[in-house]
N, C-alpha and C positions, 0 to 999 in steps of 0.2 A: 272465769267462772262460767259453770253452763246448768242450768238446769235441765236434767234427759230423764227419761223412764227407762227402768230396768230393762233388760233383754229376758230376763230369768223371771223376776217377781210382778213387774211390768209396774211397781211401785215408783215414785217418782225419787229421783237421788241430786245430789249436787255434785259436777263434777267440777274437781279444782287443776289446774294444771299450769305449768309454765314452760314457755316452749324457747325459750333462750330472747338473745335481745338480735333486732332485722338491723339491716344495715341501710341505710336512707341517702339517697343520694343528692349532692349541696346544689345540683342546677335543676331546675326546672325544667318538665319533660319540654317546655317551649324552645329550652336550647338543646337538647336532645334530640326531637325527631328528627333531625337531617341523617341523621347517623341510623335511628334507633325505631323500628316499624313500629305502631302502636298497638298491633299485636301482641307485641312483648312484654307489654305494661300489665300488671295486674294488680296488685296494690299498690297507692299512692298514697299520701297523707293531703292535706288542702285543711291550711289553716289551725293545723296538730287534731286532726281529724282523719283515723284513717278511714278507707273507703274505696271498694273494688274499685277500678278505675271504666270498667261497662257500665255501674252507677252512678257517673257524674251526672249531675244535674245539670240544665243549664247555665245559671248560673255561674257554679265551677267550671265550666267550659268556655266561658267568655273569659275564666280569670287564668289560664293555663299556665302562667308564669309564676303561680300562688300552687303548685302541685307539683310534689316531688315524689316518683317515684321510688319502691322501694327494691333493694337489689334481689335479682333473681337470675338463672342461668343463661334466659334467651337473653337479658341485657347485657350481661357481662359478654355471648357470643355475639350480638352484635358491634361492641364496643372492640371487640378481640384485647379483653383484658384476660389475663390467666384467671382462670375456673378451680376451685376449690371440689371435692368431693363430699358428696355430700354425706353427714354423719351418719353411721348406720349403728352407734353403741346407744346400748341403753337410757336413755333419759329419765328413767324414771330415777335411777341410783344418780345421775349428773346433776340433778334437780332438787333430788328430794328435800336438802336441805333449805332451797326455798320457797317450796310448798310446805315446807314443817313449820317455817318460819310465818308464813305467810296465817296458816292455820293456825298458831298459837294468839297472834295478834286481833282474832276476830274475837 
């Protein structure tokens, strides 16, 4: 859920959207980077917390073993596991029904 202002009315709208489910990786980027630049990393989770991984705080940075990235192309080329393409059909017809769903329930 986002709240934005129109393009058109410039009135403020709620937008709902669902963008499928990410795929999370089971080791922690700590046994990762031998393999894997930490350029590659972009979202992580830390603690079922997702959270760019340029915003870790100190904190989560002392705990790196507690941060599992989530999968994305540069990981998977650096891993050289086979690479999926990425979806280019409609999500709004792929989804709708659970943004309908999601929508009925509020």
């Amino acid at each position: 859920m986002k709240v934005q202002f129109g393009r058109i009315t410039g009135d403020p709208e709620l937008l709902i959207a669902y963008a499928g489910i990410s795929k999370v990786f089971r080791k922690s980027i700590v046994t990762m980077m031998s393999k894997v630049s930490p350029e590659c990393f972009n979202w992580v989770i830390f603690r079922n917390n997702l959270i760019q991984h340029e915003d870790l705080s100190e904190k989560r940075q002392r705990n790196l073993n507690e941060v599992f990235p989530i999968w994305n192309f540069d990981i998977s080329d650096a891993l050289n596991q086979p690479g999926g393409k990425p979806d280019k059909t409609n999500h709004y017809l792929k989804f709708k029904k659970h943004i309908s769903d999601f929508y009925d329930t509020l």
